[in-house]
ZAKE-14576 format. One line per 3 residues: number of its first residue (from 1); for each residue x, y negated, z of C-alpha. Coordinates in steps of 0.25 Angstrom, whole numbers, m for minus. Layout:
BEGIN
NUM = X Y Z | ...
// end
This chain:
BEGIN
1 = 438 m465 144 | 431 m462 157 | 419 m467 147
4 = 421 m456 141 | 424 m447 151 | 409 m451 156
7 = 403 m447 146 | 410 m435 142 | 407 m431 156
10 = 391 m436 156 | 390 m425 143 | 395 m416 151
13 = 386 m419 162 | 397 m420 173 | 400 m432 182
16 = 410 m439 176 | 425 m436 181 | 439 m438 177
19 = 444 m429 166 | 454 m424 180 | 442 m421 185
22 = 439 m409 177 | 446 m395 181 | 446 m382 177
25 = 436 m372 179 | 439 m367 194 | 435 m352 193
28 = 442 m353 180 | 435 m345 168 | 425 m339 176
31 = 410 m342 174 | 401 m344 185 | 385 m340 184
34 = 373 m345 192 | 369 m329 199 | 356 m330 207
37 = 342 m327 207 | 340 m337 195 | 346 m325 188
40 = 346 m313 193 | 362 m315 199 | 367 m313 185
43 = 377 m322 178 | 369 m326 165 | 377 m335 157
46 = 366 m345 157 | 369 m346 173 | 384 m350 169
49 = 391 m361 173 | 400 m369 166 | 410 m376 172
52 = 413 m391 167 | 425 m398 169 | 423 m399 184
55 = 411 m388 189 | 403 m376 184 | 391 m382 179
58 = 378 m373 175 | 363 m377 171 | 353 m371 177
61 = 337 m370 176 | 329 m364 188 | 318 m366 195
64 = 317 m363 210 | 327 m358 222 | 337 m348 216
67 = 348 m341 224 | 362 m340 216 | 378 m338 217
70 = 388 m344 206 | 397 m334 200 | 403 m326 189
73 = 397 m313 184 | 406 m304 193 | 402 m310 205
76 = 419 m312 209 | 417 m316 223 | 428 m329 219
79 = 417 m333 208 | 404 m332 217 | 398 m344 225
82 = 390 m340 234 | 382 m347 244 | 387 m353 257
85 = 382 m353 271 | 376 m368 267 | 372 m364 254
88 = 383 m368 244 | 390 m361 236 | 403 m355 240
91 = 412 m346 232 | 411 m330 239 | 399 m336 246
94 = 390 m324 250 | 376 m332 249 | 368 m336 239
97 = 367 m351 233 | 350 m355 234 | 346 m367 225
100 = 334 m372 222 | 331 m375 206 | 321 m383 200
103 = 325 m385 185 | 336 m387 176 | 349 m388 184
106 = 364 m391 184 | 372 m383 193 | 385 m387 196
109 = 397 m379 203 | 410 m386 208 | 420 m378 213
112 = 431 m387 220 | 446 m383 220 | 445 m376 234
115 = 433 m368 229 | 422 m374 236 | 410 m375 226
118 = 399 m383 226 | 386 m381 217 | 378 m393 212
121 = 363 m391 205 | 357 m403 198 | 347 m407 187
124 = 353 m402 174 | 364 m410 168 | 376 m400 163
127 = 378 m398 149 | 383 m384 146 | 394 m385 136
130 = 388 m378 122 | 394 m366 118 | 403 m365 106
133 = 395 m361 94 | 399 m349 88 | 400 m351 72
136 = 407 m340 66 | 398 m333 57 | 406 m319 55
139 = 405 m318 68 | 389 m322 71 | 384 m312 62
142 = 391 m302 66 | 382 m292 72 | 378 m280 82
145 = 366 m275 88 | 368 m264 99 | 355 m258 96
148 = 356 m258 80 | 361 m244 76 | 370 m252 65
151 = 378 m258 75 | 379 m249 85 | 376 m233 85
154 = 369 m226 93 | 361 m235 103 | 361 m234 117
157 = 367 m228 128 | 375 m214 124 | 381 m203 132
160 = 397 m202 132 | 403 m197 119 | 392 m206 109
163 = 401 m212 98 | 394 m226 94 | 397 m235 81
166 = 396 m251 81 | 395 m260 71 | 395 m275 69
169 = 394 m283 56 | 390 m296 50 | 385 m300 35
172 = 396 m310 34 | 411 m311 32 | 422 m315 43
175 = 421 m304 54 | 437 m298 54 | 438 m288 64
178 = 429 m283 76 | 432 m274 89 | 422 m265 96
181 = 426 m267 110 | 421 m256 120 | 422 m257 136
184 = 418 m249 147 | 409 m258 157 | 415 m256 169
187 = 402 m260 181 | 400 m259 195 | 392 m265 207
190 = 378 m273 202 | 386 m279 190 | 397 m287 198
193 = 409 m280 194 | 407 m279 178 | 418 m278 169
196 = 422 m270 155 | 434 m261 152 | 439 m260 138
199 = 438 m248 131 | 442 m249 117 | 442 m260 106
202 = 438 m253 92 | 442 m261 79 | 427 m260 71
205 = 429 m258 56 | 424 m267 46 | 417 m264 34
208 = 408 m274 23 | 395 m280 27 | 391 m288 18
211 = 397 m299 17 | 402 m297 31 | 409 m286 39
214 = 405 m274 47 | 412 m266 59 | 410 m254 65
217 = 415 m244 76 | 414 m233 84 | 417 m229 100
220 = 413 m215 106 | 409 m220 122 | 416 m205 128
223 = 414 m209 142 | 400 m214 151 | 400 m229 154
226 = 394 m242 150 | 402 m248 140 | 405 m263 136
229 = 405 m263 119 | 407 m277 110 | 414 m282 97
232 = 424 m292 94 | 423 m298 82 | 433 m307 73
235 = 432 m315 63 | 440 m327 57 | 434 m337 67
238 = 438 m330 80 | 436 m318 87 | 419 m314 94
241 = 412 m305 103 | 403 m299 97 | 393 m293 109
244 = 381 m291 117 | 371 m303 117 | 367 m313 129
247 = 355 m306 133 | 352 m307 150 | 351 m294 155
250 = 342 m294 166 | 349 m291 179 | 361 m288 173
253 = 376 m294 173 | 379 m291 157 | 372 m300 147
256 = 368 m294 133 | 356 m287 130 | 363 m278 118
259 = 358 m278 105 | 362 m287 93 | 376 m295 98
262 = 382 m308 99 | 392 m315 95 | 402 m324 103
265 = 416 m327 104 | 425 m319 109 | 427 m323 123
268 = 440 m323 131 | 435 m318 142 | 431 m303 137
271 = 421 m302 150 | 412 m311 144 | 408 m302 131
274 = 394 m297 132 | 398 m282 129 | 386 m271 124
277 = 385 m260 133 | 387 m245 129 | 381 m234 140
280 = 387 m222 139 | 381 m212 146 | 385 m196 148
283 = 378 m187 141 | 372 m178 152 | 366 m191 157
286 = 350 m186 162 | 339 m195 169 | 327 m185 174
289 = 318 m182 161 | 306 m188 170 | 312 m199 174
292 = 306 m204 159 | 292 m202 164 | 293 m211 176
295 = 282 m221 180 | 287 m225 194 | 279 m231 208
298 = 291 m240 214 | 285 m241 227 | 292 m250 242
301 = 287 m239 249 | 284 m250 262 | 274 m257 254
304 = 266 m247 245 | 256 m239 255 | 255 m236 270
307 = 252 m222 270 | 256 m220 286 | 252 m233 295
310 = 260 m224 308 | 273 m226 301 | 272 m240 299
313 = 283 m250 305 | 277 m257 317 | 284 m268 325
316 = 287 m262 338 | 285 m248 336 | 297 m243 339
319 = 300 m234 330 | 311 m232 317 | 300 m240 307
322 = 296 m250 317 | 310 m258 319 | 320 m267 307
325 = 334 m264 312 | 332 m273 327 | 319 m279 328
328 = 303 m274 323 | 299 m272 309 | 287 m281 304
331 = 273 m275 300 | 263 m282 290 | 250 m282 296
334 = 243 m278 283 | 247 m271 271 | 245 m280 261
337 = 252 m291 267 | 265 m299 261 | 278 m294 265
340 = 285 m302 274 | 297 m310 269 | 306 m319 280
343 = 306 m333 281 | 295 m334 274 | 284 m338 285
346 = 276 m325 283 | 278 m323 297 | 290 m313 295
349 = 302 m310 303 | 315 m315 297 | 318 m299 293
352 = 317 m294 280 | 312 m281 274 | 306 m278 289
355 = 290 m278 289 | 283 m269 282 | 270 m263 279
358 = 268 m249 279 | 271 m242 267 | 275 m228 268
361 = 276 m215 261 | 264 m209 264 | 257 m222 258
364 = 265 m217 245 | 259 m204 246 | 246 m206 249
367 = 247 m215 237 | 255 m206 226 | 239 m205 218
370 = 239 m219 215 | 255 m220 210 | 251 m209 202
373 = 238 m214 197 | 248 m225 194 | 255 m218 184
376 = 268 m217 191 | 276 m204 196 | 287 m209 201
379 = 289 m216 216 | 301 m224 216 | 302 m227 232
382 = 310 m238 238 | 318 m232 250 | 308 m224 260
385 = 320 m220 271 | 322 m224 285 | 325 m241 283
388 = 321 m251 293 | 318 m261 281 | 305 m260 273
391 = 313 m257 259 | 322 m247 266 | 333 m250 258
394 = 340 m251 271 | 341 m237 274 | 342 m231 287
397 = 339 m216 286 | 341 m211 271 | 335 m198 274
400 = 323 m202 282 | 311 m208 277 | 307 m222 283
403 = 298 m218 295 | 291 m232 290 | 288 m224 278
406 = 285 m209 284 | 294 m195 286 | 302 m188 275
409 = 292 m178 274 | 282 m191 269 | 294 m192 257
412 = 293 m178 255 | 276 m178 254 | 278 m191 244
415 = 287 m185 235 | 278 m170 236 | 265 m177 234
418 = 272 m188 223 | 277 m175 214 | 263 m169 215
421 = 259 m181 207 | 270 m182 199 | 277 m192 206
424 = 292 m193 209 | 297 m199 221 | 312 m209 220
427 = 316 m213 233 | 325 m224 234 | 338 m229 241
430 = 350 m236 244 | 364 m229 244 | 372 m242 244
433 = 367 m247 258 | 361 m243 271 | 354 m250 281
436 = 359 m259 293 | 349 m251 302 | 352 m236 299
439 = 358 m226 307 | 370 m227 296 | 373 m243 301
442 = 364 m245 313 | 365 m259 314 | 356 m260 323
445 = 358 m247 333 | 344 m242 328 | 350 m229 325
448 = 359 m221 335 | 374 m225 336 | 382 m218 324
451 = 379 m230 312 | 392 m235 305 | 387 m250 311
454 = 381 m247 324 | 374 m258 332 | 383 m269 323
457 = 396 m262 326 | 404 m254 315 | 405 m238 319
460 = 416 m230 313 | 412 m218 320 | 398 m218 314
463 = 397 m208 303 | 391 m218 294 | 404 m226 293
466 = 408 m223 281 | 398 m227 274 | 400 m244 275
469 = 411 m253 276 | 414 m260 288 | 422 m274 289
472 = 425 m271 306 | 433 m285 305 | 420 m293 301
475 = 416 m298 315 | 399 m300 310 | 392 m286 310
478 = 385 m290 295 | 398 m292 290 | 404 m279 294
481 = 398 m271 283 | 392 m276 269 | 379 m275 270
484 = 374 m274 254 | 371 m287 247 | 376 m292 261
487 = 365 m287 267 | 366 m282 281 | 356 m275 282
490 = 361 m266 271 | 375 m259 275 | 381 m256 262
493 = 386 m242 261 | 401 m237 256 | 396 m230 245
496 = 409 m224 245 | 409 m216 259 | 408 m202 257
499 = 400 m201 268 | 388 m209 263 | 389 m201 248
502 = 386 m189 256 | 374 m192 264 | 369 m201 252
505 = 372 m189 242 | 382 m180 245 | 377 m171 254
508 = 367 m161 252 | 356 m169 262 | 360 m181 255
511 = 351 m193 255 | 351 m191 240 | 348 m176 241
514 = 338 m177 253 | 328 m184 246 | 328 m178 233
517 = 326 m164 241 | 313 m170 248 | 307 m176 233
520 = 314 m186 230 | 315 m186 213 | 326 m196 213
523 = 333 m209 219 | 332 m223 216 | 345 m229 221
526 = 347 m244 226 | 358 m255 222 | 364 m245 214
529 = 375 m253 210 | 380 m256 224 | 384 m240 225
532 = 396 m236 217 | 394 m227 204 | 402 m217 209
535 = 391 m214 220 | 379 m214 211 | 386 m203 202
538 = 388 m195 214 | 375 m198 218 | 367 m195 206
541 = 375 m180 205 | 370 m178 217 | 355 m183 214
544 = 356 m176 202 | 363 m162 209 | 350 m162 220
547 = 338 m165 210 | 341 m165 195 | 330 m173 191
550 = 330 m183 200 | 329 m197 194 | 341 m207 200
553 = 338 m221 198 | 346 m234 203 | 344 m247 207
556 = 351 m256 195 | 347 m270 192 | 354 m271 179
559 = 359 m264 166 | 361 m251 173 | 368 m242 164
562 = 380 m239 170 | 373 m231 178 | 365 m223 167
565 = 379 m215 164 | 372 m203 167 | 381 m203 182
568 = 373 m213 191 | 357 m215 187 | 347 m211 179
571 = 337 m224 181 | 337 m238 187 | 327 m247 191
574 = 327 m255 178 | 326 m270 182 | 331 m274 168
577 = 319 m267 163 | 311 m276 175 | 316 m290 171
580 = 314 m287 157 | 300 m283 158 | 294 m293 169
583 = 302 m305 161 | 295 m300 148 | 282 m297 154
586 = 282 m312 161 | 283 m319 145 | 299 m319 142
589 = 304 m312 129 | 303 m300 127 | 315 m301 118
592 = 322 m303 133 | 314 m291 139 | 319 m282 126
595 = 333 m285 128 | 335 m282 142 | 327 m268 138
598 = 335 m266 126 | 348 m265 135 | 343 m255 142
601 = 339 m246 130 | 350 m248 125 | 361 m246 137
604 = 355 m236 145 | 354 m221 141 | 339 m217 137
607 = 338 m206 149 | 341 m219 159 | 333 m229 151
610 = 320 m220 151 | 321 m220 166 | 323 m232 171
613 = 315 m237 184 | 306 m249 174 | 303 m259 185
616 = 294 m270 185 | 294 m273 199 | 302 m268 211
619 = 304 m272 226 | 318 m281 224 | 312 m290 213
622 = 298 m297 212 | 285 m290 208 | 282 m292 191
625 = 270 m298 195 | 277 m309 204 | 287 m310 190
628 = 273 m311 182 | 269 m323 190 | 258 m316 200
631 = 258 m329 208 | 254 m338 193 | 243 m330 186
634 = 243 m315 193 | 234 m311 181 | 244 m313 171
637 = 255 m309 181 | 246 m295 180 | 246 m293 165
640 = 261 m297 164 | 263 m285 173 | 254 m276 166
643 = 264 m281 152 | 277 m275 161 | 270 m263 165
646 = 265 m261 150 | 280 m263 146 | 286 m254 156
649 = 276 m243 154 | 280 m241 139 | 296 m244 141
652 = 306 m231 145 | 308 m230 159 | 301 m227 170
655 = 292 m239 173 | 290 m243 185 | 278 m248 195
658 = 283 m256 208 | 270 m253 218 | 260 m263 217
661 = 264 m267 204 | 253 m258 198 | 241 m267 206
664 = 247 m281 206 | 255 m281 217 | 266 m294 216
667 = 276 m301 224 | 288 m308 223 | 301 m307 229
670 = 305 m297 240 | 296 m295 251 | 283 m300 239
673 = 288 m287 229 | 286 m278 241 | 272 m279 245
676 = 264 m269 249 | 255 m262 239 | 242 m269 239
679 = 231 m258 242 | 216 m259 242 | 215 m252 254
682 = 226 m260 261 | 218 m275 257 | 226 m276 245
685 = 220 m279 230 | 228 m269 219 | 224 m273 204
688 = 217 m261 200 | 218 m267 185 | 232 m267 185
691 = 232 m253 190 | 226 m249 180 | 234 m255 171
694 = 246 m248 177 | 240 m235 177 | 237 m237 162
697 = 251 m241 159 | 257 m230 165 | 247 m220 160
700 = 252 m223 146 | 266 m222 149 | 262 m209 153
703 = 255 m205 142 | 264 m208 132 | 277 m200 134
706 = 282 m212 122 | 282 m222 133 | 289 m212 143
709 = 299 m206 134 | 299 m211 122 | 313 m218 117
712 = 315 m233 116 | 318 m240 103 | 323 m254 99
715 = 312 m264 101 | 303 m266 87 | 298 m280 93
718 = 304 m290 103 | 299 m305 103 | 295 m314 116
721 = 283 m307 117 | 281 m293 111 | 289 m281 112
724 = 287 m268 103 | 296 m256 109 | 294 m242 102
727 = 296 m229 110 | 299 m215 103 | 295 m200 109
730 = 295 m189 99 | 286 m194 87 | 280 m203 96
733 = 281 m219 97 | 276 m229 103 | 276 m244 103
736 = 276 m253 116 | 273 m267 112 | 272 m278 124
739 = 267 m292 123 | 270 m302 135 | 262 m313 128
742 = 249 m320 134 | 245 m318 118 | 243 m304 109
745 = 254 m304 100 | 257 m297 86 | 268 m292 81
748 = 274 m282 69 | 281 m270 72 | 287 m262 62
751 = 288 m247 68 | 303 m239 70 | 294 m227 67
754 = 282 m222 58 | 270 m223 62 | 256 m224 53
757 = 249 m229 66 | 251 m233 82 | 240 m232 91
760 = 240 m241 103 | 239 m231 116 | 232 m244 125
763 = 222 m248 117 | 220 m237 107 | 222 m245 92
766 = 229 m239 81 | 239 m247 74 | 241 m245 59
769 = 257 m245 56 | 259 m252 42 | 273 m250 35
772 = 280 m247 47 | 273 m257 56 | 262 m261 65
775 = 256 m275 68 | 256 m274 83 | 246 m284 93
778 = 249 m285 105 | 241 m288 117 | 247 m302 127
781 = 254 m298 139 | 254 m282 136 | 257 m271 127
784 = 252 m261 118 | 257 m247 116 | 257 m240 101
787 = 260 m225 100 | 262 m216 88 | 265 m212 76
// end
């Protein structure tokens, strides 16, 4: 018998135990996911453990030092292990757990009966148990594709009222009954809190197909939301979900891609169905009709041009500029050195986001000629007010302009001499947090007595009070307010405090207000999901009230609908678009980079979709040529740039050029992804050819309205390699095809419309269209644009 048991436990790749040796799974039905850097901190169910018979076992392939906690998709504090003081993981634990990988791993999680846990990583040697095969015929055929206007009708996002018929079906007999099942998505925070509410469960009914059945339905959506929708389906075996599919979503919690369905059984658990999502927006919804023209400069105001060397921060100078919170900033001595990054051995102070360079907004004025020439008219700016840090997300004076980076009269003369050219000017902001040293907290006593945290010690009397929360029985001064992302630095706000609503928009001198009246053509808001809804509707009436056209973009990460209801914002910087597009242009599937942008035609309303912020690179994630491989073959790391650019120049939205971007400029992680701009004049070496392939790139977006307005239709190719995407405007069509092989590649295409011949607007050729269709080549690691009838 213990023979046996060996053995048995030997398949099972566990030490061998006695059969009392095994219990019950000690967080009961709850599933625990690996969430780190290895994955964007999401809970895929590739990174789920499994627990067997006496641990929660997962395998796991990595390479390198990755940071991570273990827990459920909700992040429930009794279901997160965290990181200790010594490194190991505790359950509420507020670090992080750091290994180091090198291959294929088993990772082993006890948990003993007084809740210490204790994680184990070894060579592989876990065998997951094989998932029960689903056999049921009746149920595996039957079908629904969200995007087919057989299964469901119409498409897309609609405003309130919009009545929708769904359908399913298969060719085959067996399917008994099926239920559409409609819920309202209840969501909150950066995806923590996530849940559905049922809505209704409408019996579909049947009719002949075939051999096989087919059931319809109908539901009018009659209020604004984001709505959860699936179908249960039964046939003489049992009882199946039939929902959205498995695809990752990048950045985001909710798995499925939408499009054609799957097929599983129906769980027990009704949290674990992959539901489609329905937006539902109101109908007076409106983005700013210019907000479809858009090329935007994305520029880190400290590291783009020193227009002023007088206002520059000096080490001992005394003034405002010249001092981080208690001690002396640190100055680079060129411009076109490397940032400095602690601990490094660059010959930095152990300081963070405290040396800088220069950069101001005069060098952004005196360099408005050459964004134009660009091909861009739009500035999106990172913050520019009074903050001792060098990204100025830790604000100190919300209605003054860094003296680092001039006077408010400079912000004035950019935005008058940037709309001379055409050029609209976004500042950007956090209404979530402050900084430590401001005359709102005044940590440090920098500012005079009257902050709600003077000098270390809570002030009730200040008239800033209000606006955090204080725990006065903590005896540590960081642990007396929550600094965000526990962050001291970074006093959170109480968003609730009336006080704060007024100065941030409220009153008539508001920070919202006061910008807009000096030039300002709208606001790009920070962590937007860590301020409640119910401010940002307030706040976008009174954005809206003061400058109708003004263009209101958030900061979001994930699938961002909810706050596309025609209430909160008009754009997001598009980060699914980002990951999608880099990850295509570096060799993976473009079946993977059609799906994640299918989502998003498909869930967010048109007016928002052809405004999103199209990134590429930005200053919290690395540079695309860093993600291309600048440091392996910096040539091919160039042309799988110019592939993205290609890509996002003929996509809706409003692409978007992180400075440097446009003459090679790379760099990893933060500080790397915020170096200064590399002038000539300044000892840098700008790639002149790639410039000019920008400028050629964006010229043709701008002289083809097709590419700027023109609407989106189903994709008419998708392998790994090539993507064929049609755009419609009036009478006018155009074909986008991209190839992101090192090899030409041909492919048939049959047209979704008439055409007799398509001219290539690059390279000048005329394409004969025979019965409907075009033999098309295209060109390795680039794309070619087709335009007619």
């Amino acid at each position: 018998m213990m023979k046996t048991f060996a053995l048995l436990a030997a398949l099972l790749s566990i030490a061998p135990l006695s059969q009392a040796a095994c219990t019950k799974p000690p967080l009961g039905d709850a599933t625990l996911y690996l969430r780190g850097t290895i994955n964007n901190w999401a809970a895929p169910d590739e990174q789920a453990f499994e627990y067997r018979c006496d641990a929660y076992y997962l395998n796991l392939k990595a390479q390198g030092a990755h940071e991570f906690k273990l827990a459920d998709e909700d992040w429930t504090p009794a279901l997160t292990f965290g990181g200790d003081a010594k490194g190991n993981p505790a359950r509420g634990a507020g670090g992080n757990l750091k290994r180091q990988f090198s291959g294929e791993h088993t990772l082993r999680l006890a948990i003993a009966a007084d809740g210490a846990a204790a994680l184990d990583i070894g060579p592989q040697t876990f065998k997951p148990t094989p998932p029960e095969p689903l056999t049921d015929r009746a149920a595996l055929t039957t079908r629904f594709d969200s995007r087919n206007a057989g299964s469901k009708s119409p498409f897309g996002a609609q405003p309130k009222g919009q009545a929708f018929t769904f359908q399913i079906g298969n060719d085959v007999p067996g399917l008994l009954r099926a239920t559409l099942v409609i819920e309202r998505r209840r969501m909150t925070g950066n995806q923590e809190q996530l849940a559905y509410e049922p809505l209704a469960r409408i019996a579909m009914k049947p009719a002949p197909r075939g051999l096989g059945t087919g059931f319809s339905a109908s539901y009018r959506f009659d209020e604004v939301g984001v709505f959860g929708y699936w179908f249960e389906i039964e046939t003489v075996q049992g009882r199946y979900a039939l929902q959205n599919n498995k695809d990752a979503v990048y950045w985001t919690r909710e798995k499925g891609a939408m499009g054609p369905g799957t097929v599983e059984r129906l769980p027990s658990n009704l949290n674990r169905v992959r539901r489609y999502r329905q937006t539902i927006y109101a109908p007076d919804f409106k983005v700013p009709d210019w907000a479809k023209d858009v090329v935007y400069y994305y520029v880190f105001p400290e590291r783009f041009r020193n227009g002023d060397t007088a206002n520059d921060p000096r080490p001992g100078g005394g003034r405002p500029q010249d001092r981080y919170q208690d001690r002396d900033v640190e100055r680079h001595a060129t411009w076109n050195e490397k940032p400095f990054k602690p601990n490094t051995g660059d010959g930095s102070d152990a300081l963070f986001n405290n040396d800088f360079f220069g950069g101001d907004l005069q060098g952004l004025t005196t360099k408005l000629d050459y964004i134009k020439g660009l091909g861009a008219n739009a500035l999106y700016l990172t913050p520019v007010f009074r903050a001792p840090s060098n990204h100025k997300y830790d604000a100190a004076d919300y209605k003054q302009i860094d003296p680092a980076f001039g006077t408010n009269a400079d912000f004035e003369r950019l935005c008058t001499e940037a709309a001379k050219r055409g050029i609209r000017v976004i500042p950007d902001t956090s209404l979530n947090h402050v900084g430590a040293d401001s005359p709102y907290f005044n940590r440090f006593n920098n500012f005079p007595a009257g902050g709600a945290f003077d000098g270390g010690r809570i002030n009730p009397a200040s008239p800033y009070a209000s606006w955090f929360k204080f725990k006065p029985e903590e005896k540590e001064a960081d642990k007396q307010y929550q600094g965000w992302a526990g962050v001291a630095d970074l006093p959170e706000i109480d968003k609730s405090s009336p006080s704060f609503r007024a100065y941030a928009y409220r009153d008539n001198d508001s920070v919202t207000n006061y910008w807009l009246d000096r030039g300002a053509a709208g606001w790009r808001m920070d962590v937007a999901p860590w301020v409640p809804d119910d401010f940002w509707r307030e706040w976008r009436q009174a954005v809206k009230a003061r400058k109708p056209d003004a263009l209101t973009v958030a900061e979001t990460w994930f699938d961002a609908s909810k706050y596309f209801l025609g209430d909160m914002f008009d754009s997001t910087m598009n980060y699914i678009f980002r990951n999608a597009v880099l990850d295509y242009a570096a060799g993976q599937s473009g079946q993977q980079m059609a799906a994640n942008l299918e989502l998003l035609r498909e869930a967010y309303p048109p007016q928002a979709f052809h405004a999103l912020m199209n990134l590429l690179s930005t200053h919290d994630q690395p540079r695309a040529l860093h993600h291309f491989g600048e440091d392996r073959d910096l040539a091919l790391a160039k042309q799988r740039l110019r592939l993205a650019v290609f890509f996002q120049m003929t996509y809706p939205g409003a692409p978007t050029i992180y400075y440097g971007d446009e003459v090679g400029l790379g760099g990893g992680d933060d500080p790397y992804n915020r170096a200064p701009y590399p002038w000539a004049d300044q000892g840098g070496r700008p790639d002149e050819a790639l410039l000019a392939d920008f400028k050629r790139l964006t010229q043709l977006r701008h002289d083809l309205p097709v590419l700027r307005r023109g609407t989106l239709t189903a994709p008419l190719h998708v392998d790994d390699h090539v993507v064929v995407l049609a755009r419609q405007h009036g009478k006018t069509w155009a074909l986008t095809a991209t190839n992101n092989s090192s090899v030409a590649k041909t492919v048939s295409i049959r047209l979704s419309f008439a055409a007799t011949a398509l001219k290539d607007v690059l390279g000048g050729e005329v394409i004969a269209v025979t019965n409907g269709a075009i033999e098309l080549t295209v060109p390795p690691l680039f794309g070619r644009v087709l335009v007619g009838p």
